[in-house]
One Martini backbone bead per residue (centre of mass of N, CA, C, O) as a GRO file, in nm:
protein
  416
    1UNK     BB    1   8.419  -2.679  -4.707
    2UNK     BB    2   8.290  -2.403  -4.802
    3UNK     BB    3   7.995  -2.290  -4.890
    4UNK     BB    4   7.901  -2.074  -5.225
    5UNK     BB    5   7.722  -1.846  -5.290
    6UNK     BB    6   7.417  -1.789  -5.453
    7UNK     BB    7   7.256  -1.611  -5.715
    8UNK     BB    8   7.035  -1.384  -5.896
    9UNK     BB    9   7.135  -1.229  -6.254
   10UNK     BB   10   6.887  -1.344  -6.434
   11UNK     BB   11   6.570  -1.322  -6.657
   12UNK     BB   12   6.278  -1.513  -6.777
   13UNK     BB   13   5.950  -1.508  -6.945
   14UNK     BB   14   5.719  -1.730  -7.082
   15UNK     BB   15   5.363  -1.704  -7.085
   16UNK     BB   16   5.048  -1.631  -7.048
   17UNK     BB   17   5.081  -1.320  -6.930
   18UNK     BB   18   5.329  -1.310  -7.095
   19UNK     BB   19   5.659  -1.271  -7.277
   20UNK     BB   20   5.807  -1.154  -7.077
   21UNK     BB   21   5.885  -1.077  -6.739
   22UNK     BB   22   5.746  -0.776  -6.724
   23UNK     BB   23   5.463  -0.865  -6.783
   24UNK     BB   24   5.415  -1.121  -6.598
   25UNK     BB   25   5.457  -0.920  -6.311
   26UNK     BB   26   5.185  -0.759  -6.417
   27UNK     BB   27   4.992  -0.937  -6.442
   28UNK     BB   28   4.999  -1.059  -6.128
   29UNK     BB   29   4.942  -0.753  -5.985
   30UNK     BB   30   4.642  -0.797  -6.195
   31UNK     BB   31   4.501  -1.064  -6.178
   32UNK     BB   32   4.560  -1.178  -6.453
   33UNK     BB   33   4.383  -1.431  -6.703
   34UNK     BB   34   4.528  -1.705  -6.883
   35UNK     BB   35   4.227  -1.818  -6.978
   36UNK     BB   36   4.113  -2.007  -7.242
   37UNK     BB   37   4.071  -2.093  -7.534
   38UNK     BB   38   4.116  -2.312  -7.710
   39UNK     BB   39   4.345  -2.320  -8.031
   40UNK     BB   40   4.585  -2.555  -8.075
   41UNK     BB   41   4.277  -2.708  -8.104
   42UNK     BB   42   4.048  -2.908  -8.153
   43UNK     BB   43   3.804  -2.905  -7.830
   44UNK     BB   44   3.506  -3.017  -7.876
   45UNK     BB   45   3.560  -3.331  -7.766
   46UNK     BB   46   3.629  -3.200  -7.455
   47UNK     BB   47   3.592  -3.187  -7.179
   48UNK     BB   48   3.810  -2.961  -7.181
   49UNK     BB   49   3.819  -2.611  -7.408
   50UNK     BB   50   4.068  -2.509  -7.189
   51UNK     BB   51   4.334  -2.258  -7.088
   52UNK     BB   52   4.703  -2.179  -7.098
   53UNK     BB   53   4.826  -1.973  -7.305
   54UNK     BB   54   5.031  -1.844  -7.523
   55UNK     BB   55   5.045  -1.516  -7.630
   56UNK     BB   56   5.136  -1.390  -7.934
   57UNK     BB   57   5.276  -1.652  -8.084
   58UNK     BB   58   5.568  -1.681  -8.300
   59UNK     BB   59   5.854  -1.836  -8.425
   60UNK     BB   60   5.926  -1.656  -8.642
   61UNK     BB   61   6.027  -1.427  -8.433
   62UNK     BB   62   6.265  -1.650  -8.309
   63UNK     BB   63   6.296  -1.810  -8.554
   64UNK     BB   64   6.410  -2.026  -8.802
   65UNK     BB   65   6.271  -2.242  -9.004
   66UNK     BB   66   6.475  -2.476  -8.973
   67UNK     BB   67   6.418  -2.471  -8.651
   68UNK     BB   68   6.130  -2.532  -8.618
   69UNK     BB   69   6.171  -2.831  -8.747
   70UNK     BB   70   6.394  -2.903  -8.454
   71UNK     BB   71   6.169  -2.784  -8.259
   72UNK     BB   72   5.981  -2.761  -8.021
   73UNK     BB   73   5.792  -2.635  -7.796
   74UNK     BB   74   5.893  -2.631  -7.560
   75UNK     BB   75   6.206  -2.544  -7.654
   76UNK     BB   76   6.147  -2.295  -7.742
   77UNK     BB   77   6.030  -2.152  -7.455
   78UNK     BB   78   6.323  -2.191  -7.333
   79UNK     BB   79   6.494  -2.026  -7.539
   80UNK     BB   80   6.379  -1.769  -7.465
   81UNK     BB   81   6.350  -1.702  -7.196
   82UNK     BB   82   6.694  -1.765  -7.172
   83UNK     BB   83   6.782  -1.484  -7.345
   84UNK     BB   84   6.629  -1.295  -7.151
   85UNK     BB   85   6.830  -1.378  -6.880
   86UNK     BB   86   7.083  -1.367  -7.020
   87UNK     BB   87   7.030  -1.030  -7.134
   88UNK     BB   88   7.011  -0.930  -6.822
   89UNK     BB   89   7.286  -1.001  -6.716
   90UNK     BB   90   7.548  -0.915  -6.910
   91UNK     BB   91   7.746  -1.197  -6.940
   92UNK     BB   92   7.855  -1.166  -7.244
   93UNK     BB   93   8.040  -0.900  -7.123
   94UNK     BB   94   8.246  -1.084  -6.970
   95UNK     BB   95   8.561  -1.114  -7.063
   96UNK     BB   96   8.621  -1.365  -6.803
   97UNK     BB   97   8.430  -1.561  -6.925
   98UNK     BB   98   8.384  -1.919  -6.873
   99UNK     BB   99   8.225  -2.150  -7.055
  100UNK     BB  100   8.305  -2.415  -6.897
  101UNK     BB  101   8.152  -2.263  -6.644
  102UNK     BB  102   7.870  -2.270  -6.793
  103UNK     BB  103   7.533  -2.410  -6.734
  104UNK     BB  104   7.264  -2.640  -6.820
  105UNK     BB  105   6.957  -2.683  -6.604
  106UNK     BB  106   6.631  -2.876  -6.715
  107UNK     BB  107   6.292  -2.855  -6.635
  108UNK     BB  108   6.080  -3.122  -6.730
  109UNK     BB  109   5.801  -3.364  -6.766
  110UNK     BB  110   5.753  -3.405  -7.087
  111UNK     BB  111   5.833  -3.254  -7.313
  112UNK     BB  112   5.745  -3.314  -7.666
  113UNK     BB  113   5.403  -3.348  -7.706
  114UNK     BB  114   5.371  -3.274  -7.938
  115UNK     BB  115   5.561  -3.397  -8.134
  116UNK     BB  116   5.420  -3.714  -8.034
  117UNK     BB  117   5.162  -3.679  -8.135
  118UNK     BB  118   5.218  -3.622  -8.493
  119UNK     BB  119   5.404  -3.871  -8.491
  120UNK     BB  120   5.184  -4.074  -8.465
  121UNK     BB  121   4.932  -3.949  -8.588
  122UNK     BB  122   5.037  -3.997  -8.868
  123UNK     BB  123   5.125  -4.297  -8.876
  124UNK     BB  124   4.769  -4.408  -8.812
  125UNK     BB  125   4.685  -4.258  -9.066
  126UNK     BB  126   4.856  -4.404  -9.197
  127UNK     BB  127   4.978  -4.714  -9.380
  128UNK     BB  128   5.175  -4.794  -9.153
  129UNK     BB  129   5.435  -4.714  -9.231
  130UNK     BB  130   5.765  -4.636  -9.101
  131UNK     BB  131   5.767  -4.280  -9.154
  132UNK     BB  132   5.934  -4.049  -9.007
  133UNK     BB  133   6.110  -3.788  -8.835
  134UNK     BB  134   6.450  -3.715  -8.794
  135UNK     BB  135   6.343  -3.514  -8.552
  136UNK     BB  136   6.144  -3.701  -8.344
  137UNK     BB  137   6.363  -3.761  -8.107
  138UNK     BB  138   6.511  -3.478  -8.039
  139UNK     BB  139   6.248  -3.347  -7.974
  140UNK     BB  140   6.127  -3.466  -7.778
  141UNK     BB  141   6.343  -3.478  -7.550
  142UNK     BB  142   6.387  -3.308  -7.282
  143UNK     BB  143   6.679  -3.323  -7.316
  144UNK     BB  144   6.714  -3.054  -7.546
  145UNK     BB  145   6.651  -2.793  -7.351
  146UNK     BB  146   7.015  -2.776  -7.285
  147UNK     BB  147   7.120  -2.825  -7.547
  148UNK     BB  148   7.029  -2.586  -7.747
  149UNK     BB  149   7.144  -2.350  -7.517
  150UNK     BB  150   7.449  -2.441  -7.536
  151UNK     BB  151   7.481  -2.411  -7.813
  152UNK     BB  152   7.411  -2.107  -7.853
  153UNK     BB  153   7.671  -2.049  -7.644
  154UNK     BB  154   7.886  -2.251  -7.548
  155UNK     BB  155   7.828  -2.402  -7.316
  156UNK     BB  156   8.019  -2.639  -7.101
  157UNK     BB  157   7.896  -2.711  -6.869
  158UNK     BB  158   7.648  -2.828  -6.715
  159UNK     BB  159   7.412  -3.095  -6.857
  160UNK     BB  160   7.100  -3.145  -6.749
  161UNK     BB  161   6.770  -3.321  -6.692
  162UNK     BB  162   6.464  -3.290  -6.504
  163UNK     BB  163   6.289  -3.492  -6.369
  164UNK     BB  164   5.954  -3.434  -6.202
  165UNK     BB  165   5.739  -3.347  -6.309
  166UNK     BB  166   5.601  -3.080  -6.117
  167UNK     BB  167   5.908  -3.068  -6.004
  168UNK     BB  168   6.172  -3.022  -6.237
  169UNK     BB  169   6.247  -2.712  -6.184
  170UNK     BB  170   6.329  -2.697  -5.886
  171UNK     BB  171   6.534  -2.956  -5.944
  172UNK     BB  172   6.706  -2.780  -6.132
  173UNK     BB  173   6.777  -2.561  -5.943
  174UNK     BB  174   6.900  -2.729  -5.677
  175UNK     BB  175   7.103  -2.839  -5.866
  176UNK     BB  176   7.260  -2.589  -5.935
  177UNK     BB  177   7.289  -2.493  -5.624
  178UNK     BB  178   7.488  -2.738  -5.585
  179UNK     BB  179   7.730  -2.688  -5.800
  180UNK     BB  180   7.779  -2.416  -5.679
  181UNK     BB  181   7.868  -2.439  -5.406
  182UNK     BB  182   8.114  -2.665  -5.509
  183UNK     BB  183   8.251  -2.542  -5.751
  184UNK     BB  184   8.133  -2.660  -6.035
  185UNK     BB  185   8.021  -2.378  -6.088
  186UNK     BB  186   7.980  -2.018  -6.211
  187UNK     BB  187   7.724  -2.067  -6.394
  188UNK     BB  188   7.338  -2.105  -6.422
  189UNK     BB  189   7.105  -2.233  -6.654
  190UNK     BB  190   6.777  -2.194  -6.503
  191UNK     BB  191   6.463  -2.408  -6.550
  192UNK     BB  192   6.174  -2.425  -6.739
  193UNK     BB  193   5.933  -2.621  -6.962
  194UNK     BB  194   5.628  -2.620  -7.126
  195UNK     BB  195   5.393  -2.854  -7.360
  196UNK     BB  196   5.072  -2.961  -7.314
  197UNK     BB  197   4.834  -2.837  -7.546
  198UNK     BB  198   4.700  -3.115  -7.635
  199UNK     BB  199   4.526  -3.391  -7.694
  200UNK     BB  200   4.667  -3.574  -7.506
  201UNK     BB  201   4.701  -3.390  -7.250
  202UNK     BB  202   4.370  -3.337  -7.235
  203UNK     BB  203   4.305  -3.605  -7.226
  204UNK     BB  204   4.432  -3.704  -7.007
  205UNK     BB  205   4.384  -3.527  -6.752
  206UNK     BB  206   4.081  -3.617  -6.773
  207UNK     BB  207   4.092  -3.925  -6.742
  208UNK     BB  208   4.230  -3.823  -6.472
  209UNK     BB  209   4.004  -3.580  -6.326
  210UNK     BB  210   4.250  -3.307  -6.288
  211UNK     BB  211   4.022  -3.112  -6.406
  212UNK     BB  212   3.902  -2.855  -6.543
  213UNK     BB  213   3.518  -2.790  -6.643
  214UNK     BB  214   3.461  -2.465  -6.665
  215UNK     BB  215   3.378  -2.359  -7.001
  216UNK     BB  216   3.168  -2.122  -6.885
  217UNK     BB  217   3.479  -1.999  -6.725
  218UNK     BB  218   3.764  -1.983  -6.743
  219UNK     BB  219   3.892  -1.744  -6.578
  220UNK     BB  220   3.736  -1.910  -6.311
  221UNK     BB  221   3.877  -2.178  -6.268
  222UNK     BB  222   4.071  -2.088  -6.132
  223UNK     BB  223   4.055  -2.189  -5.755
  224UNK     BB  224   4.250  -2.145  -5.494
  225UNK     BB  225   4.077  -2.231  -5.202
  226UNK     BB  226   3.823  -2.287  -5.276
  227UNK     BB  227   3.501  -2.474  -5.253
  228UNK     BB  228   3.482  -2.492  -5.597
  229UNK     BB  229   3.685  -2.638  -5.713
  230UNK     BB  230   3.810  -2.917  -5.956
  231UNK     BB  231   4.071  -2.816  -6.054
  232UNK     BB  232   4.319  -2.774  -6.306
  233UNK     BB  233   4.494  -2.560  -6.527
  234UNK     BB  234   4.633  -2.556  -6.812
  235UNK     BB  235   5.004  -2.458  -6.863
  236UNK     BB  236   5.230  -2.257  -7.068
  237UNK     BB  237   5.567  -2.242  -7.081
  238UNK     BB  238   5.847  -2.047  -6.896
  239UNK     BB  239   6.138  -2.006  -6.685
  240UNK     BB  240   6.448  -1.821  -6.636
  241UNK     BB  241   6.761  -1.850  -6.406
  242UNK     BB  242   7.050  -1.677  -6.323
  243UNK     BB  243   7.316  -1.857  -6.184
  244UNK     BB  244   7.546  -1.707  -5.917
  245UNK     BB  245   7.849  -1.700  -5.778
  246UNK     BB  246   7.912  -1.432  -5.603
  247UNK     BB  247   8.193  -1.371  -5.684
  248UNK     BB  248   8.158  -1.357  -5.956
  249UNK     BB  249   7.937  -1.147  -5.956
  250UNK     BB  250   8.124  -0.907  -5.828
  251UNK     BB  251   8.330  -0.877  -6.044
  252UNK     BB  252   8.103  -0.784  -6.298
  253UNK     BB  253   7.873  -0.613  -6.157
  254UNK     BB  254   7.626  -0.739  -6.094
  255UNK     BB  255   7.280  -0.779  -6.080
  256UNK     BB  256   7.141  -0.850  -5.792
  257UNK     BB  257   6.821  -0.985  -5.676
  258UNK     BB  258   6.909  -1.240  -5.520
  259UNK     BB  259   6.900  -1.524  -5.273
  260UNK     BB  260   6.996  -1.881  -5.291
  261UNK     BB  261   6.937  -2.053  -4.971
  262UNK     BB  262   6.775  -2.315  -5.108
  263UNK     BB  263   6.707  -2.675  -5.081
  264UNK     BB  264   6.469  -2.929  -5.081
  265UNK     BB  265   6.349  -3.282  -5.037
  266UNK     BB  266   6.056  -3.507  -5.060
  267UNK     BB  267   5.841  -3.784  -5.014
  268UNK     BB  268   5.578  -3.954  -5.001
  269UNK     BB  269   5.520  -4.269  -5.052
  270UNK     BB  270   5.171  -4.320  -5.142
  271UNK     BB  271   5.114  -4.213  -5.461
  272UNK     BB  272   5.083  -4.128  -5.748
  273UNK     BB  273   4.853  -3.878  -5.773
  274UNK     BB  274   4.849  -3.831  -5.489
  275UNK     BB  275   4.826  -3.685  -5.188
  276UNK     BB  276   4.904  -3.666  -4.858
  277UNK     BB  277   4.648  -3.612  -4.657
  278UNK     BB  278   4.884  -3.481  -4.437
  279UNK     BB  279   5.132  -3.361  -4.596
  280UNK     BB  280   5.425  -3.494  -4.532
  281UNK     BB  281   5.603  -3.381  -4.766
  282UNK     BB  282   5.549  -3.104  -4.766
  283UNK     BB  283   5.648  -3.112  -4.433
  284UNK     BB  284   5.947  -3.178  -4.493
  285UNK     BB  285   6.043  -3.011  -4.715
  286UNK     BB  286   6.031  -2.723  -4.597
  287UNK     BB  287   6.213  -2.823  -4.336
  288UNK     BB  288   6.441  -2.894  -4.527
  289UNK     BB  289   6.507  -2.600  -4.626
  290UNK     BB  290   6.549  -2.468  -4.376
  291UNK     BB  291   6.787  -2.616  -4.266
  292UNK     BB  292   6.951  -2.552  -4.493
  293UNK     BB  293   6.945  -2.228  -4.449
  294UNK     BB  294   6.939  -2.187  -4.125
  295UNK     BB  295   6.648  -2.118  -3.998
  296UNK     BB  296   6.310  -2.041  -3.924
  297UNK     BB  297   5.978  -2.013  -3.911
  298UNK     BB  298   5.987  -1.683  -3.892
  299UNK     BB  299   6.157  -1.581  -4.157
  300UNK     BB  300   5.909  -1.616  -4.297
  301UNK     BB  301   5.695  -1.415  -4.539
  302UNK     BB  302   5.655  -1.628  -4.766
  303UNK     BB  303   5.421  -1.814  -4.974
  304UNK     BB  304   5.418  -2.026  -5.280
  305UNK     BB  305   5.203  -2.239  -5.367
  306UNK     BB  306   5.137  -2.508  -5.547
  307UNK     BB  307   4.789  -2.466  -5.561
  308UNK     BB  308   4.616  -2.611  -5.813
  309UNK     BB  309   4.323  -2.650  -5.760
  310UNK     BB  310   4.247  -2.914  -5.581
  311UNK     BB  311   4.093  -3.059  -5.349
  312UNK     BB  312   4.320  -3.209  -5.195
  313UNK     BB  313   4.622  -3.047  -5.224
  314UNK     BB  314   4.520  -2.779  -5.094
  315UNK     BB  315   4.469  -2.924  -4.814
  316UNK     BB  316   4.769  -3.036  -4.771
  317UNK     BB  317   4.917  -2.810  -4.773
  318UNK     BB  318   4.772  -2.664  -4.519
  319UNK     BB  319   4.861  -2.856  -4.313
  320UNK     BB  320   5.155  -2.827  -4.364
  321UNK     BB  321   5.200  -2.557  -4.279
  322UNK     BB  322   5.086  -2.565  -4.007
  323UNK     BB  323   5.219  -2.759  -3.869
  324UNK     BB  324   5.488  -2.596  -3.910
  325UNK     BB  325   5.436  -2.276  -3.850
  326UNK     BB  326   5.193  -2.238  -3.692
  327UNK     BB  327   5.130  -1.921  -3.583
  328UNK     BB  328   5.290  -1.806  -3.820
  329UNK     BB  329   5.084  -1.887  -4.047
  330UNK     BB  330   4.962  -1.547  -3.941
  331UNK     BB  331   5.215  -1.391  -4.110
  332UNK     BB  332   5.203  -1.508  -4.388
  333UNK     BB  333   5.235  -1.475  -4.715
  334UNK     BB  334   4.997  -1.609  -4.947
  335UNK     BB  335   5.012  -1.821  -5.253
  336UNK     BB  336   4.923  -1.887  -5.559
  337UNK     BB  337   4.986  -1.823  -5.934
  338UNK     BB  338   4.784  -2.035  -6.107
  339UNK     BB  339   4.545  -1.878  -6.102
  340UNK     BB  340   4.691  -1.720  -6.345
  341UNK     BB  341   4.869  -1.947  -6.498
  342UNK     BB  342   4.822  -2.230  -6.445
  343UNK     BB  343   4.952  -2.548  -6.465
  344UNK     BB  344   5.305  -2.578  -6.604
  345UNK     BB  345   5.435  -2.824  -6.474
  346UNK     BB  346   5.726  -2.828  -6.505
  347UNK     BB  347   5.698  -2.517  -6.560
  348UNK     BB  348   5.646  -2.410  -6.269
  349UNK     BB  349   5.876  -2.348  -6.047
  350UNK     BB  350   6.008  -2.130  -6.242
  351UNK     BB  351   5.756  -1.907  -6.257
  352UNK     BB  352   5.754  -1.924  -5.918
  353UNK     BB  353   6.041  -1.809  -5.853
  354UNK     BB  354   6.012  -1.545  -6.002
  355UNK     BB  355   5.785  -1.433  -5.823
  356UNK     BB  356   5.946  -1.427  -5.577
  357UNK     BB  357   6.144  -1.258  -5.651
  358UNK     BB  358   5.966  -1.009  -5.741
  359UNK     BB  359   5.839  -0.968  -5.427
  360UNK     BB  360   6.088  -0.935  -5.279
  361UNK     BB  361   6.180  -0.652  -5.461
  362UNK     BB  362   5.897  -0.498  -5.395
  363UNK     BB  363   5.691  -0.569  -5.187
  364UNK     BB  364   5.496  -0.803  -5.321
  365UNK     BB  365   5.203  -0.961  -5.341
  366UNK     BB  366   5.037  -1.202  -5.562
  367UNK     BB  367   4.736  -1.291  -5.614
  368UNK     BB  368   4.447  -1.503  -5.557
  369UNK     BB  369   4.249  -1.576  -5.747
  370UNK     BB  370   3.914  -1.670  -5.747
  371UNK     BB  371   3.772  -1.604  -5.494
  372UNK     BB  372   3.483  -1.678  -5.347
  373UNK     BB  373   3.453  -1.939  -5.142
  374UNK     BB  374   3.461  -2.067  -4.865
  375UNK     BB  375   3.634  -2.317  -4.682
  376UNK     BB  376   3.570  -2.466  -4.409
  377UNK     BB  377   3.906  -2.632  -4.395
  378UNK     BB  378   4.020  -2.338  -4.422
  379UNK     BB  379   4.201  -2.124  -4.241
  380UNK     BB  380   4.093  -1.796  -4.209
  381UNK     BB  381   4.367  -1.668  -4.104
  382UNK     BB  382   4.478  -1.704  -4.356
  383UNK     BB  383   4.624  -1.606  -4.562
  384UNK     BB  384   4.620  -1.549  -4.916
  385UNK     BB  385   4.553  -1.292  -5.121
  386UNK     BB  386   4.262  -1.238  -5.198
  387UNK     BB  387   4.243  -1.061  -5.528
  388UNK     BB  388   4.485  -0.925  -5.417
  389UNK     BB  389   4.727  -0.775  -5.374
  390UNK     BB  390   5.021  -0.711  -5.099
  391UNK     BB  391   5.216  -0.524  -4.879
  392UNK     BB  392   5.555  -0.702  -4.794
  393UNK     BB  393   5.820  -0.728  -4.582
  394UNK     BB  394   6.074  -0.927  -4.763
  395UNK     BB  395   6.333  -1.174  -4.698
  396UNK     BB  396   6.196  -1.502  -4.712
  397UNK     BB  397   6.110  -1.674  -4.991
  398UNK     BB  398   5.861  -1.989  -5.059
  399UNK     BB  399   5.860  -2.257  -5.287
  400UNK     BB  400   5.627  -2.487  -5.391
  401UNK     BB  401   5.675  -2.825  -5.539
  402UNK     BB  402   5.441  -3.103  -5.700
  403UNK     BB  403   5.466  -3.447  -5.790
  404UNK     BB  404   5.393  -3.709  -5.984
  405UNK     BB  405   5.516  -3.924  -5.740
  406UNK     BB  406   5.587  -3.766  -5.481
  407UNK     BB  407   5.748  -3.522  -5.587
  408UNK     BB  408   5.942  -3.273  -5.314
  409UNK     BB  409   6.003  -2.892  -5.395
  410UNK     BB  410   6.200  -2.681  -5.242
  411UNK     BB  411   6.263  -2.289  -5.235
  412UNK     BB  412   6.446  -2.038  -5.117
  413UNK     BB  413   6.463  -1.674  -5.093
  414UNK     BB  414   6.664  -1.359  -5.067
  415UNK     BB  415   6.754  -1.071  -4.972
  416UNK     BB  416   7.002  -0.816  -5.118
   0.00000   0.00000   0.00000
């Protein structure tokens, strides 16, 4: 059976930089820094007191009273997005469209953990009665922003979310797919979304020292591929990408952004949270990808890196990609876009695929800002993108995201 193409025919994000998608791309075309002082909680005794917080956001904006009291800040963030990726496709004006054959497929690390911290710390704090939320479990679990969002349009198509930590949006795109391509759905709406900055989330991952601490410089916190790196940026927010089997696409006249044309996936099988220091894992995921692809290792024009700007992982990531694609690694424009959004954690991979479709489309790749001091472990001859956008003429651009528990997950976007 022929395998059958898949096209991007909506876009939505709710980010740090930005709350609609092209807020989100111009701001990343302007290197401009999603980071600052935290808000959403009182962080005066927290090793990190910043972060990449979604900006200018009322929930009473999109969102009825009786919903935000059954809506986590993740899920919410998730249905934002993706109504605006439904409402760029034009899906629902397609007369002749199947709802039982479009699915909704979603990405979180984490899920609820605003819900789980409140409610947690109100029993804690209160006389230890076991008197909780009655939608204290439905807010919390993370498969909850994909069954919201199939009921608000009644998609009865496949549905349910992907875990693998800040792989999972990745995961969730390559899982449609594979569905997409099977014939198993004409439509998926898929994407990721986190929201854990609160104090469990800041707690934890100082706790396991894998954030910066830069909190006299918030905005240049964030800087992947410095020698002075120290950690990554917490950072929250949407990305949902609007999939679609390209004949099905091409019959209601959508408008096409890009093809994708893989999805690779890969395991380092070496540590909880450390990447693997020779890149094992993250130059495997590429390769397979590649593969899946059908293409050459020339073909590539852009890399977004998963880049969180951690000494380590880094590093790994650029041995890997050396490794990979040899001479032709300084043909290529490579970029973070953490750097200026922070690591989303769940929802890293949909705000770069994102980034991904708007290079593909524009040719032109956005800045890794920050970058002060050479690291002299990493091969100038590099591209990197250091602080300035530039002018690309790109066919194939590839996204790498990494999560702890060693999962890695690459996909390709081609122009069309």
């Amino acid at each position: 059976m022929a395998l059958k193409r898949v096209v991007v025919t909506g876009l939505g994000a709710i980010t740090p930089l930005g709350n609609t998608f092209q807020e989100y791309w111009e701001a990343l075309l302007n290197g401009v820094s999603g980071a600052g002082p935290i808000t959403l909680f009182d962080a005066t005794n927290f090793k990190t007191r910043f972060a990449c917080e979604v900006k200018n956001y009322n929930p009473e904006n999109y969102f009825e009273k009786k919903d935000i009291r059954k809506y986590d800040r993740c899920a919410q963030l998730g249905i934002i997005s993706s109504r605006e990726a439904i409402e760029d496709s034009r899906l629902l004006e397609y007369s002749e469209l199947d709802k039982a054959r479009v699915g909704v497929i979603w990405g979180s690390g984490i899920g609820g953990l605003f819900t789980f911290q409140h409610e947690v710390s109100e029993f804690t704090l209160g006389n230890g009665m076991p008197r909780f939320n009655p939608f204290f479990i439905p807010k919390m679990i993370a498969d909850m922003t994909p069954g919201l969002i199939s009921m608000e349009y009644r998609f009865m198509g496949p549905n349910y979310a992907t875990v693998s930590a800040c792989a999972s949006s990745s995961n969730a795109i390559i899982d449609s797919l594979m569905l997409l391509r099977l014939g198993k759905a004409d439509v998926i709406v898929t994407g990721g979304s986190e929201a854990a900055i609160c104090e469990s989330g800041i707690g934890g991952f100082n706790a396991l020292h894998a954030m910066s601490t830069r909190n006299e410089d918030p905005s240049t916190a964030s800087r992947p591929f410095d020698k002075d790196r120290d950690g990554f940026v917490l950072g929250e927010g949407a990305g949902t990408l609007v999939l679609e089997e390209y004949e099905h696409a091409i019959r209601r006249g959508a408008t096409i952004y890009a093809e994708l044309v893989a999805g690779g996936l890969s395991a380092d099988a070496y540590h909880m949270t450390a990447p693997h220091p020779e890149g094992l894992g993250a130059y495997n995921v590429m390769k397979n990808a590649l593969d899946d692809a059908k293409i050459s290792i020339t073909d590539i024009d852009h890399i977004n890196l998963h880049g969180t700007s951690t000494p380590l992982g880094d590093l790994a990531e650029i041995k890997a990609i050396k490794k990979l694609f040899g001479e032709h690694s300084y043909n290529i424009q490579i970029n973070s876009t953490k750097s200026m959004t922070g690591h989303l954690l769940g929802g890293a991979g949909a705000v770069e695929a994102l980034a991904c479709v708007g290079a593909i489309r524009n040719d032109i790749v956005p800045p890794t800002i920050n970058h002060f001091t050479d690291d002299e472990e990493i091969d100038k001859r590099l591209d990197l993108t250091f602080n300035k956008a530039k002018k690309k003429n790109i066919t194939y651009a590839l996204s790498n995201t990494f999560g702890f528990g060693g999962h890695n997950a690459c996909v390709i976007f081609k122009k069309i």
